[in-house]
Every structure is written in structure tokens, then in C-alpha cells.
C-alpha positions, 0 to 999 in steps of 0.5 A: 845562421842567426843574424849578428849585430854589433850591439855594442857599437850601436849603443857606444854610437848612442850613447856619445850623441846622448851625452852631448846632449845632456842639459836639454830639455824634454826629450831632447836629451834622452829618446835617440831620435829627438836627441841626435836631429837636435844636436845636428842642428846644433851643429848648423846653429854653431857653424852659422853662428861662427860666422855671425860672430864675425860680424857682430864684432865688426859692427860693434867696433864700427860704433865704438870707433864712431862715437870716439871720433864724433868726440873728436868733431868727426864722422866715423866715414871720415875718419876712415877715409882720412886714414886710408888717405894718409896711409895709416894702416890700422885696424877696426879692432885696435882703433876700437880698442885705443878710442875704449882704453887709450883715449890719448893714443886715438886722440893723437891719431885722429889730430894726426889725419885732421 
């Protein structure tokens, strides 16, 4: 009895992995084996890189917070203590968001905690 091999799955399978890696360059895109060790570590890559997001964002509202408060003849550090000893329950990424766009508003927030 001949050997039966599904055919089309296998090449459906393929072909799925080669359409999303389309736009690379060099093999990578079209030889089968380059293509799908390259999109798995793709993969990896954008898991990593969810998280670092994370993290860069953080950073970035850290320095942005920062050099508002110095403005306002104060340390980042103290301004945050400040904060947590009055109570005042407010974000990094809302306190970035005031000390960019409502200066007025973080102003009156650190007059508040000074």
C-alpha cells in the first residue's frame, strides 16, 4: 500500500509561516527553514520587547517628571516623597502628561505638596 501524506496541510502549514515573513530580507523570506527559525524568534524578540516597553515608558515619564519639578525648585525623588506623604495618589503617567500639556495643573500640584 503506497504511503499517504497530506500534502495539502503541509504546504497550507508553509505557506502561513512564509506569508508572515514577507518583507525580509535574503532567504529569510522564501527557503522554509530560515524563514520559520526566523519568525519564531521574532516572536521572542516581541514578547521581550512587550515588556521592555513597559519600561521604557516608566523611564521616560520618570525624566519628564524630573525636569518639571526642577522648574519648580525640586528633585524628582522629593517631589514623589512629597506626594506619598500628603497622600496624593497620582500616577507617573498622568504626572508626565500634566508637567507636558497643563503646566498650570503640575504646577499647582507641586505648590501643594511644597
Amino acid at each position: 500500500m503506497p504511503r499517504s501524506v497530506n500534502h495539502v496541510a503541509s504546504r497550507n502549514r508553509r505557506k502561513k509561516v512564509l506569508k508572515l515573513t514577507k518583507g525580509y530580507i535574503g532567504a529569510r523570506k522564501n527557503v522554509w527553514t530560515v524563514a520559520k527559525n526566523t519568525w519564531e524568534k521574532g516572536l521572542t524578540y516581541a514578547y521581550r520587547d512587550r515588556k521592555n516597553k513597559k519600561r521604557n515608558f516608566r523611564a521616560l515619564w520618570i525624566q519628564r517628571i524630573n525636569a518639571a519639578a526642577r522648574e519648580h525648585g525640586m528633585s524628582y525623588s522629593r517631589l514623589m516623597g512629597a506626594l506619598h506623604k500628603n497622600e496624593i495618589e497620582i500616577n507617573r503617567k498622568v504626572l508626565a502628561d500634566l508637567a507636558m500639556n497643563h503646566p498650570e495643573a503640575f504646577k499647582a500640584i507641586v505648590d501643594k505638596v511644597k
